[in-house]
ZAPABA-980949 format. One record per residue (C-alpha): residue number from 1; residue in three letters; chain; x, y, z. Coordinates in nm, 4 decimals, always signed. Example, Ala and Ser with C-alpha at 12.3 -4.5 7.8 and 13.67 -1.06 7.14 Angstrom:
# residues 2
  rodo  drenfi  drenmi         u         v         w
     1     ALA       A   +1.2300   -0.4500   +0.7800
     2     SER       A   +1.3670   -0.1060   +0.7140
# end
This chain:
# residues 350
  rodo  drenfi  drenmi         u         v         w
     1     UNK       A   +4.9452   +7.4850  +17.6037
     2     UNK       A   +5.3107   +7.3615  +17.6850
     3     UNK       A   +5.1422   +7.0001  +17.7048
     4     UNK       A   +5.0266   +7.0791  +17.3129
     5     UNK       A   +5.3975   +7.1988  +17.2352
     6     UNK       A   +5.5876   +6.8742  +17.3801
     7     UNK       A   +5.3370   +6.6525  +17.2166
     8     UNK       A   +5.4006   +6.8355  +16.8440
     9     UNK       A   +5.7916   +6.8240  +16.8962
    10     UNK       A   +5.7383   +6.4222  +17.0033
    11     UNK       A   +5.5303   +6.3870  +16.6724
    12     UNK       A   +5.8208   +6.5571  +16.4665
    13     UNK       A   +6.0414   +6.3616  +16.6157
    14     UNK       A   +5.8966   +6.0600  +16.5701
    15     UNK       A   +5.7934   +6.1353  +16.1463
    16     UNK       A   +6.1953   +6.2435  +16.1674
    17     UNK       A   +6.3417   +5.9540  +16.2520
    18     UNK       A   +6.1119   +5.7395  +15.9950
    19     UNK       A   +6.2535   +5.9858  +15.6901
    20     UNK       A   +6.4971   +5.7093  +15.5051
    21     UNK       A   +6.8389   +5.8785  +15.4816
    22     UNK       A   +7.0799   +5.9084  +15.1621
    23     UNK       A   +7.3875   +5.6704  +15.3264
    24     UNK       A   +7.3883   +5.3287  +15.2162
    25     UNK       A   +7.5255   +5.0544  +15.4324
    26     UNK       A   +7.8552   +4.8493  +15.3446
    27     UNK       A   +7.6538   +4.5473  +15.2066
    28     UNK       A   +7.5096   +4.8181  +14.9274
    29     UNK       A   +7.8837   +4.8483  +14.7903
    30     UNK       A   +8.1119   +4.6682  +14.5913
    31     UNK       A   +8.4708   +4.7016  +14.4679
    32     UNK       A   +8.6525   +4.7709  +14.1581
    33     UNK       A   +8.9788   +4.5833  +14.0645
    34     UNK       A   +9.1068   +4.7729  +13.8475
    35     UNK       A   +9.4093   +4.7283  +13.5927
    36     UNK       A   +9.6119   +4.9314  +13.3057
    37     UNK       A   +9.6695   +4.7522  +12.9886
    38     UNK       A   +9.6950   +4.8774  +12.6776
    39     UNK       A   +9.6862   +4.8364  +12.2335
    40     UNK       A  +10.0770   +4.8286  +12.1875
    41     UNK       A  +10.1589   +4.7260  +12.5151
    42     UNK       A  +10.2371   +5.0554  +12.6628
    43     UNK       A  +10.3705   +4.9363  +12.9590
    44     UNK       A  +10.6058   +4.7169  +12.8268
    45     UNK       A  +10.8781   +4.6670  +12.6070
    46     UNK       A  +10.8246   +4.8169  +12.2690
    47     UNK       A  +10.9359   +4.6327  +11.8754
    48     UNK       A  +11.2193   +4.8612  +11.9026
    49     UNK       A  +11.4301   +4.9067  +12.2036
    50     UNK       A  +11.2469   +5.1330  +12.4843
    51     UNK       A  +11.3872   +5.5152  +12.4922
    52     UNK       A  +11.4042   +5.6762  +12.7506
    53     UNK       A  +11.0945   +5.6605  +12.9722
    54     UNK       A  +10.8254   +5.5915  +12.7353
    55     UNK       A  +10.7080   +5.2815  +12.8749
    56     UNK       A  +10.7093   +5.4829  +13.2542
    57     UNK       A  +10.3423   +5.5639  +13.4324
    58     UNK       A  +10.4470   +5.8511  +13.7134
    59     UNK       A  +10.1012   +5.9721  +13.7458
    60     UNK       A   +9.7828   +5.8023  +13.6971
    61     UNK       A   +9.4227   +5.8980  +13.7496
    62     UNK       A   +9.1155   +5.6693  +13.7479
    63     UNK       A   +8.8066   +5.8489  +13.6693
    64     UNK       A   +8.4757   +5.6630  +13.7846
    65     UNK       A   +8.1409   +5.8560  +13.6238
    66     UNK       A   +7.7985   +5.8290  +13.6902
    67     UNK       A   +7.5453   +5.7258  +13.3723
    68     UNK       A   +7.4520   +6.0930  +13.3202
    69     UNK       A   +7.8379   +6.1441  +13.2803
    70     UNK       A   +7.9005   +6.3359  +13.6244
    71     UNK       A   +8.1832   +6.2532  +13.8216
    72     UNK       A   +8.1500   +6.0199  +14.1216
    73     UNK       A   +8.4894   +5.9621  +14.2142
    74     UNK       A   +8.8912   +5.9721  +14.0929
    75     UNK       A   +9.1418   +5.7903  +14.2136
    76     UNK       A   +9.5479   +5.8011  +14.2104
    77     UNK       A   +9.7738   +5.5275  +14.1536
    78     UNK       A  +10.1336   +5.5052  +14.2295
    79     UNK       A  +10.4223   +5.5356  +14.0636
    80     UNK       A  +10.4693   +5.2612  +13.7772
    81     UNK       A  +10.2021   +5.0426  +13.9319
    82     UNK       A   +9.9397   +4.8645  +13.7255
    83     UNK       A   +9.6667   +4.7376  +13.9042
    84     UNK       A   +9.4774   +4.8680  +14.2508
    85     UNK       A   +9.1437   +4.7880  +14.4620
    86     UNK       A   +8.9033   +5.0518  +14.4874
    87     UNK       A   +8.6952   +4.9784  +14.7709
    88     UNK       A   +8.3704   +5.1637  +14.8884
    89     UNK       A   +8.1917   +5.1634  +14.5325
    90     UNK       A   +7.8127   +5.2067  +14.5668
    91     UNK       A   +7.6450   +4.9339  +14.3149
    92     UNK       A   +7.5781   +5.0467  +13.9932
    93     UNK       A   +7.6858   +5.1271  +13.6581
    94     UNK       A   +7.9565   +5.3454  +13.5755
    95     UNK       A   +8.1754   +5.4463  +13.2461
    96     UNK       A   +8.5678   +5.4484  +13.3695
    97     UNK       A   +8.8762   +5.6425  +13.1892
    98     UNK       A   +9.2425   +5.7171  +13.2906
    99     UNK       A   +9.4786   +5.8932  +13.2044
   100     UNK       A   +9.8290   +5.8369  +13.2546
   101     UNK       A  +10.1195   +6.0934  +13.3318
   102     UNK       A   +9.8448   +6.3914  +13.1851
   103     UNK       A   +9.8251   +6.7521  +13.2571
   104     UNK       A   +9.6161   +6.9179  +13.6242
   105     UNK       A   +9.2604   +6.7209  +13.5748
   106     UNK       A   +9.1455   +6.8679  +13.9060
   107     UNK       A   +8.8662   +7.0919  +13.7307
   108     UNK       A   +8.7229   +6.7688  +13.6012
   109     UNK       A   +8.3853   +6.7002  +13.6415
   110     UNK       A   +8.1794   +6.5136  +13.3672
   111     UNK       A   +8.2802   +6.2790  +13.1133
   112     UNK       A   +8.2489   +6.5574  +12.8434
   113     UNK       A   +8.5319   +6.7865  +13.0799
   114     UNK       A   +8.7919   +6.4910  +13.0543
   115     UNK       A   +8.7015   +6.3490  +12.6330
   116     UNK       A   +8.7325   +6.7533  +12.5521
   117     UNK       A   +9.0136   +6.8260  +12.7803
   118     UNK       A   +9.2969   +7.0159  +12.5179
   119     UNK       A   +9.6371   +6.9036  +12.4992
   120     UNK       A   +9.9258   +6.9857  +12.3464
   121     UNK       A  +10.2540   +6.8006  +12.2338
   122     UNK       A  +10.4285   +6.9430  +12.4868
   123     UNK       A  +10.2683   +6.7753  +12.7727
   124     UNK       A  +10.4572   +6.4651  +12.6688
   125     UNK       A  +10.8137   +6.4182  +12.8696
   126     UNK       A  +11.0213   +6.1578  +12.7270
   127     UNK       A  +11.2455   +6.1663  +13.0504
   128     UNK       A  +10.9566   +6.0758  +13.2668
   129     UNK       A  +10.7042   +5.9393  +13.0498
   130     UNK       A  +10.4159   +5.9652  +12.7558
   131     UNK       A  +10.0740   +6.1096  +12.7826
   132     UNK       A   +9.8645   +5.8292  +12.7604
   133     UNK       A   +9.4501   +5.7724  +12.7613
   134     UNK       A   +9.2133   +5.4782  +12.8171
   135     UNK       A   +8.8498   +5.4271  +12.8865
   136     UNK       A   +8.6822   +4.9994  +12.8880
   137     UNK       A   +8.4111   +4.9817  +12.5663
   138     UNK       A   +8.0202   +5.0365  +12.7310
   139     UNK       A   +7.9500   +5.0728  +13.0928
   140     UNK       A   +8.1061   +4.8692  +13.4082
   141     UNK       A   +7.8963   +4.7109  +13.6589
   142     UNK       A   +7.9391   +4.7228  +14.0610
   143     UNK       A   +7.7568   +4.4481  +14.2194
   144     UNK       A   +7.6797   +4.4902  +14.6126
   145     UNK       A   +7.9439   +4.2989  +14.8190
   146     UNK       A   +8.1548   +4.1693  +14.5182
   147     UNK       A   +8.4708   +4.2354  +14.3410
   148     UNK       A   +8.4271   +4.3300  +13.9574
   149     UNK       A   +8.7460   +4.3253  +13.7709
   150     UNK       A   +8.8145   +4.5630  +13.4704
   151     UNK       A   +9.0800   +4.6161  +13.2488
   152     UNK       A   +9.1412   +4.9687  +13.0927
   153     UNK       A   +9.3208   +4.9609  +12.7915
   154     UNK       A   +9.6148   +5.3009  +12.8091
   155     UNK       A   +9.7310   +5.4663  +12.5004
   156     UNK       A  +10.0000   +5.6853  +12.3838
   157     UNK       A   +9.8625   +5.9638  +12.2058
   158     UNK       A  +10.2127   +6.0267  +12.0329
   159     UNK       A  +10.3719   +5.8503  +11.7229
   160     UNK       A  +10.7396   +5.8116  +11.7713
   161     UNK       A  +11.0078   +5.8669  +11.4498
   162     UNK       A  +11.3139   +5.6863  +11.5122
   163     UNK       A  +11.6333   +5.7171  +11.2769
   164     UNK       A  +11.8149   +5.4326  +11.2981
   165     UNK       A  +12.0875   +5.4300  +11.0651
   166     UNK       A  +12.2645   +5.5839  +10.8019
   167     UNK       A  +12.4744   +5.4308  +10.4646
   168     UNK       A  +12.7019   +5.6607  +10.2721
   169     UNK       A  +12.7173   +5.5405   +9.9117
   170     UNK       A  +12.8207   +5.8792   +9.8222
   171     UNK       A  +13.1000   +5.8833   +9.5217
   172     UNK       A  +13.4432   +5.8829   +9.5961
   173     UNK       A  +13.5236   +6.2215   +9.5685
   174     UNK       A  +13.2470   +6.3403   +9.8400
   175     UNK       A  +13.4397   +6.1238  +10.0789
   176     UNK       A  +13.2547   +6.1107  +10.5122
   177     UNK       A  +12.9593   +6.2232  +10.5513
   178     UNK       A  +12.8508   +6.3747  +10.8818
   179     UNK       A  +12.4493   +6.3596  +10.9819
   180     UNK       A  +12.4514   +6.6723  +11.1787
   181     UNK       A  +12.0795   +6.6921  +11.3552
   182     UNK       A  +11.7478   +6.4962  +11.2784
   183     UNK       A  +11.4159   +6.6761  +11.2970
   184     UNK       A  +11.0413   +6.6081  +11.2038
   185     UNK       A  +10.8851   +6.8914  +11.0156
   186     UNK       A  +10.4712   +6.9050  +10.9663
   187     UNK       A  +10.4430   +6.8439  +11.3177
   188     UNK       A  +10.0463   +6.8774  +11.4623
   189     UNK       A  +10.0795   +6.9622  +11.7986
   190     UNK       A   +9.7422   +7.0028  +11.9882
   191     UNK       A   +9.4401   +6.7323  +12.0210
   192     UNK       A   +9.2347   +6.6767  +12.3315
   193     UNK       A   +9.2782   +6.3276  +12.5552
   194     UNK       A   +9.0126   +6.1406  +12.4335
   195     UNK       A   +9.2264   +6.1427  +12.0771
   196     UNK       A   +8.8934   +6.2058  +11.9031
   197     UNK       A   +8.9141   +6.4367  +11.5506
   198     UNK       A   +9.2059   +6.4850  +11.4070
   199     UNK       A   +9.5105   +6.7023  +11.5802
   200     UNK       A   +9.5769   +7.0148  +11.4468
   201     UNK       A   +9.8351   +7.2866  +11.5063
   202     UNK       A  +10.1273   +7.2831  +11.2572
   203     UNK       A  +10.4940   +7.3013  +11.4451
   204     UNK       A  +10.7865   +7.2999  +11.2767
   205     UNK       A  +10.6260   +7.3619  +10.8943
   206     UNK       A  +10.7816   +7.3138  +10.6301
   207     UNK       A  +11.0446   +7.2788  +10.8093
   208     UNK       A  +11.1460   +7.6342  +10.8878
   209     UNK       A  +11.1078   +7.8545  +11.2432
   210     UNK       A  +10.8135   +7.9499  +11.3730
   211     UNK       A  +10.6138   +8.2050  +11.1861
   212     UNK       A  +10.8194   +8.2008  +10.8599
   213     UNK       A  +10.6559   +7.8405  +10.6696
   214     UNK       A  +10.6676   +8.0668  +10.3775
   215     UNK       A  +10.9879   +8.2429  +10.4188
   216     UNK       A  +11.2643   +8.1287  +10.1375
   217     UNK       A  +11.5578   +8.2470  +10.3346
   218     UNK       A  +11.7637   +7.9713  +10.4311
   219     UNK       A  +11.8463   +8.1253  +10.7740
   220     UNK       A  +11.5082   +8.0567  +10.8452
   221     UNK       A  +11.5025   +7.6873  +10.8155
   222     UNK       A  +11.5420   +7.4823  +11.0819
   223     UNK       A  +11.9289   +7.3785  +11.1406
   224     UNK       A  +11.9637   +7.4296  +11.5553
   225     UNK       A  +11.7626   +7.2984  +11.7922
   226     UNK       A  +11.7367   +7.6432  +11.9128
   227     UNK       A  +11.5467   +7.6811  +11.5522
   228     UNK       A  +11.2654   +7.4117  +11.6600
   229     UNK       A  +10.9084   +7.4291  +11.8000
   230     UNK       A  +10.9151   +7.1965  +12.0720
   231     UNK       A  +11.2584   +7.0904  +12.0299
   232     UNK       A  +11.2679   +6.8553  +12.3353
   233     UNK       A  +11.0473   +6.6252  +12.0946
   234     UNK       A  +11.0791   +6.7445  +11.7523
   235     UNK       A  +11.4360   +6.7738  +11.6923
   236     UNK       A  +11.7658   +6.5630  +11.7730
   237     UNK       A  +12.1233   +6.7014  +11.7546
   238     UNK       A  +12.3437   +6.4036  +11.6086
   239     UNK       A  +12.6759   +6.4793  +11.5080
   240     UNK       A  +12.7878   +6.1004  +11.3593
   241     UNK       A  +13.0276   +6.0841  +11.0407
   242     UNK       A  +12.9998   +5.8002  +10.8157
   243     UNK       A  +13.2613   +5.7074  +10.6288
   244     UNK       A  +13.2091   +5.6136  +10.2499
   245     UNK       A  +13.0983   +5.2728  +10.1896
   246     UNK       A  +13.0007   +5.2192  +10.5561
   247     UNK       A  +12.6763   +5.2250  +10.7405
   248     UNK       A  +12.6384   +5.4482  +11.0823
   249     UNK       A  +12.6203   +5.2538  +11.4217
   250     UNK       A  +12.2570   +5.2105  +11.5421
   251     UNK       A  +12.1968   +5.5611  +11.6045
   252     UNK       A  +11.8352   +5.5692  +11.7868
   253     UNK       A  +11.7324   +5.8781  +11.7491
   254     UNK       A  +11.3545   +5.9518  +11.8947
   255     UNK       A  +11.1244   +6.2263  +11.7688
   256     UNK       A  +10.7818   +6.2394  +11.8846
   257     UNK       A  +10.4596   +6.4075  +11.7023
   258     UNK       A  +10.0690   +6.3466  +11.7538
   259     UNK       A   +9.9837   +6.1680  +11.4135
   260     UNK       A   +9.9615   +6.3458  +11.1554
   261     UNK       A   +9.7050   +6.1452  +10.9288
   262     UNK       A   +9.7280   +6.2857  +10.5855
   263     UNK       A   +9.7821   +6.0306  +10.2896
   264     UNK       A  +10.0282   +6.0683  +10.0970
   265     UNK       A   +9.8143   +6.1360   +9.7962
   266     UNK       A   +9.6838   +6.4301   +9.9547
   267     UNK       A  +10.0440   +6.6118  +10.0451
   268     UNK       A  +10.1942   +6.8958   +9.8617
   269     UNK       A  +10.5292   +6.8233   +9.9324
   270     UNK       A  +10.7209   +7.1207   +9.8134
   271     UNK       A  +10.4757   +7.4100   +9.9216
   272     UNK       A  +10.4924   +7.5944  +10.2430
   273     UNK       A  +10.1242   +7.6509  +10.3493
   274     UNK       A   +9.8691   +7.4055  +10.2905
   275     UNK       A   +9.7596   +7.0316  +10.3370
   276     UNK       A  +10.1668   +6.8563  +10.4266
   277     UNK       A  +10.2732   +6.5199  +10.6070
   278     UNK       A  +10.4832   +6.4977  +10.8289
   279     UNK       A  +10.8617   +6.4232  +10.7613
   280     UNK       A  +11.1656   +6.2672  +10.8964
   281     UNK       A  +11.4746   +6.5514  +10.7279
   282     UNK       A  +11.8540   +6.4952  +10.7989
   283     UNK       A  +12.0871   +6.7522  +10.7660
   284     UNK       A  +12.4132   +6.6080  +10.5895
   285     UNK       A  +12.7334   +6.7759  +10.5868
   286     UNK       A  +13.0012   +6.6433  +10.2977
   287     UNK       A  +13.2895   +6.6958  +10.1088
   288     UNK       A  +13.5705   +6.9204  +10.1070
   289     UNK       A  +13.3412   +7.2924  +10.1370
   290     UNK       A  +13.1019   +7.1167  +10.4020
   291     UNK       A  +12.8031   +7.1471  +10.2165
   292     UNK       A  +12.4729   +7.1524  +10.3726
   293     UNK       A  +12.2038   +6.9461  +10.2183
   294     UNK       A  +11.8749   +6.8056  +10.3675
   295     UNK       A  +11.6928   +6.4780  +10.3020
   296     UNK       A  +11.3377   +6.4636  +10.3712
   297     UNK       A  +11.1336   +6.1350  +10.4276
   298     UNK       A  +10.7543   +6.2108  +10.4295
   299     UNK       A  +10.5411   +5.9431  +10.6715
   300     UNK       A  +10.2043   +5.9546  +10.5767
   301     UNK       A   +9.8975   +5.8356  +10.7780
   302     UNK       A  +10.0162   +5.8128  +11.0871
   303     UNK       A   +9.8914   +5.6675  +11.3740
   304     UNK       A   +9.8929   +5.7118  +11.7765
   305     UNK       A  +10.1182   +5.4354  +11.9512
   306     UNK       A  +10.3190   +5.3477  +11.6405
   307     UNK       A  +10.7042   +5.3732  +11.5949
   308     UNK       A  +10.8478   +5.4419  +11.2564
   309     UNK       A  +11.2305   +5.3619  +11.2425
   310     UNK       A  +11.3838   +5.5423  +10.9886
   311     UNK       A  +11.7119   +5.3886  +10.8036
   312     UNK       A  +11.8569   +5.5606  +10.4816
   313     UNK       A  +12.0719   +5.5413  +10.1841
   314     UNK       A  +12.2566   +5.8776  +10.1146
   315     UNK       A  +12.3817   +5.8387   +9.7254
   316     UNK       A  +12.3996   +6.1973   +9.5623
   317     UNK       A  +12.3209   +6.5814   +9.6990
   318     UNK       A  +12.0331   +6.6249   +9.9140
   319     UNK       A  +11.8264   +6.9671   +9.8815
   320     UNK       A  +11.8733   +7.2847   +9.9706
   321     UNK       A  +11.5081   +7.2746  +10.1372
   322     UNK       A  +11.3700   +7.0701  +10.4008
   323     UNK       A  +11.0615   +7.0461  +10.2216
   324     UNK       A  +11.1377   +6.9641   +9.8958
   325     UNK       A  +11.2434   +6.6230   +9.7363
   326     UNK       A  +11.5931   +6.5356   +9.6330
   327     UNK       A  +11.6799   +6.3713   +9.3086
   328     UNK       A  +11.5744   +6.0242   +9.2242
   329     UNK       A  +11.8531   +5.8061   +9.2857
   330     UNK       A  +12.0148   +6.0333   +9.5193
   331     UNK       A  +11.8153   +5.8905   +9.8675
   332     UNK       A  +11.6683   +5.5196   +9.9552
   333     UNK       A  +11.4929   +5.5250  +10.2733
   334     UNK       A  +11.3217   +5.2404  +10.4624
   335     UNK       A  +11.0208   +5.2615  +10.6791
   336     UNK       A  +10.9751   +5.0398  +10.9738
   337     UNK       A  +10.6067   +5.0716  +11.0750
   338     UNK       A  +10.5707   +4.9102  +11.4366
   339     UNK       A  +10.2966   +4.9741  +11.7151
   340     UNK       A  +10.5044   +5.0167  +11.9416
   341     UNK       A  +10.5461   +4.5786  +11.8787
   342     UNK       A  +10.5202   +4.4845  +11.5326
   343     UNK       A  +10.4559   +4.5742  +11.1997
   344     UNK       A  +10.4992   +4.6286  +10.8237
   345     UNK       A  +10.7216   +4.7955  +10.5944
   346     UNK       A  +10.7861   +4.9950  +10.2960
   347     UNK       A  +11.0597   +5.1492  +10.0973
   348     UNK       A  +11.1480   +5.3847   +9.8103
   349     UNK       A  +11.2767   +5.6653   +9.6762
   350     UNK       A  +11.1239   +5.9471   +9.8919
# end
């Protein structure tokens, strides 16, 4: 009997150790190269002059999935660099994405958890750098004991407003002007990091506090920064007095919104609930009672990774509402469009 046992454990042994295991040897795998580029030139200098951080990468996180869109492996790069090896990559095909100074992706685990992953505007820091997505068009391949390079193209989700200057052509009598603050009003605030759809979320509407986009009170329009939904990108204190006849020093003055892409044709400018663009509004203090006016600039169809310096003309009174029109004549405003490089531009009476 224990000769019948020794030779049944030899024979499982032996059918064992002929099973094929799941480990593949070195020669199997290959290596990515991989490096950050980007539409607009994220990394580098933008059209205008660079603000702050927003050319910075602090965090970034290469995702490497499967063709059934499971995750096979992330990596981190360092601080502001561009470009790493990834060694130890079994040949095949895979889809790649990253995703540059984001939110906690460590419940990621399929394509579909990263495309649908929410965001708001608030995860964007302009003192240490933009939210920014990119995945390569179609699949990558790995080829055993080789080096594929592949480029993944990063993206700002954000479109920056920048006002640049100011002219006072006011008549005589109104003497300086003084441009208080700067804010953007119709801000959309939440999308998801593929930047698929359209964001959604109004801050900031119609350019009054949170909660009161109907309210007619004028205590309830924005004027603080204390008064603005995400204020840190929204709204700009700037406190520069213009004499009459003179134009303002470059004043570079960033505000940051996901794009809000409705056409101009489609926005009812002077209502407080409903389909609105978003606008550029200065509050302008003048003449001898300091009278508070506002002068709105709508930007319609905007788009992620674009720039849109501001410059205006400040002839007559402004409103008494950030989202209504002034008089003709009384505002000229020009619109820089850049993608973050170059552009077009347009100008009117807004």
């Amino acid at each position: 009997m224990k000769r019948i046992l020794v030779w049944a454990a030899c024979a499982l042994f032996c059918v064992a150790a002929c099973i094929p295991t799941e480990m593949t040897s070195e020669a199997d795998n290959g290596i990515l190269v991989v490096s950050l580029s980007g539409a607009g030139d994220p990394l580098t200098k933008a059209g205008t002059a660079v603000m702050g951080n927003d050319a910075k990468l602090h965090h970034v996180e290469v995702f490497i999935f499967k063709t059934d869109g499971t995750l096979y492996r992330r990596d981190t790069l360092a601080e502001n660099v561009t470009s790493r090896s990834l060694e130890g990559i079994k040949a095949g095909y895979y889809y790649l994405a990253a995703v540059a100074n984001g939110p906690d992706l460590s419940s990621v685990q399929t394509r579909t958890n990263l495309e649908q992953a929410a965001i708001t505007l608030s995860m964007n820091n302009p003192t240490q750098g933009f939210l920014m997505y990119g995945a390569p068009s179609g699949m990558v391949t790995v080829n055993s004991g080789a080096a594929t390079s592949v480029s993944i193209p990063l993206t700002r989700h954000v479109s920056r407003v920048c006002l640049t200057t100011v002219e006072n052509r006011l008549p005589s009598d109104y003497g300086a002007l003084r441009v208080e603050c700067a804010f953007l009003e119709n801000v959309v605030g939440d999308w998801n990091i593929a930047g698929s759809g359209n964001p959604s979320g109004y801050l900031n509407q119609a350019g009054r506090k949170a909660g009161k986009s109907t309210s007619t009170t004028a205590a309830d329009m924005i004027s603080t920064a204390a008064d603005a939904e995400c204020a840190a990108l929204t709204f700009s204190t700037v406190g520069s007095t213009v004499a009459r006849g003179t134009v303002s020093d470059t004043l570079n003055k960033a505000l940051y919104t996901f794009p809000n892409r409705l056409a101009a044709s489609n926005d009812h400018f002077a209502g407080t609930t409903g389909n609105v663009c978003a606008r550029l509004v200065l509050l302008v203090t003048y003449g001898s009672s300091g009278d508070r006016w506002y002068y709105p600039v709508t930007i319609p169809a905007m788009e992620r990774n674009k720039s849109y310096d501001v410059s205006f003309v400040i002839s007559g009174p402004g409103s008494s509402d950030p989202n209504q029109k002034v008089m003709n004549g009384s505002m000229n405003a020009t619109v820089s469009v850049k993608k973050w490089v170059a552009g077009t531009s347009f100008s009117g009476d807004f």
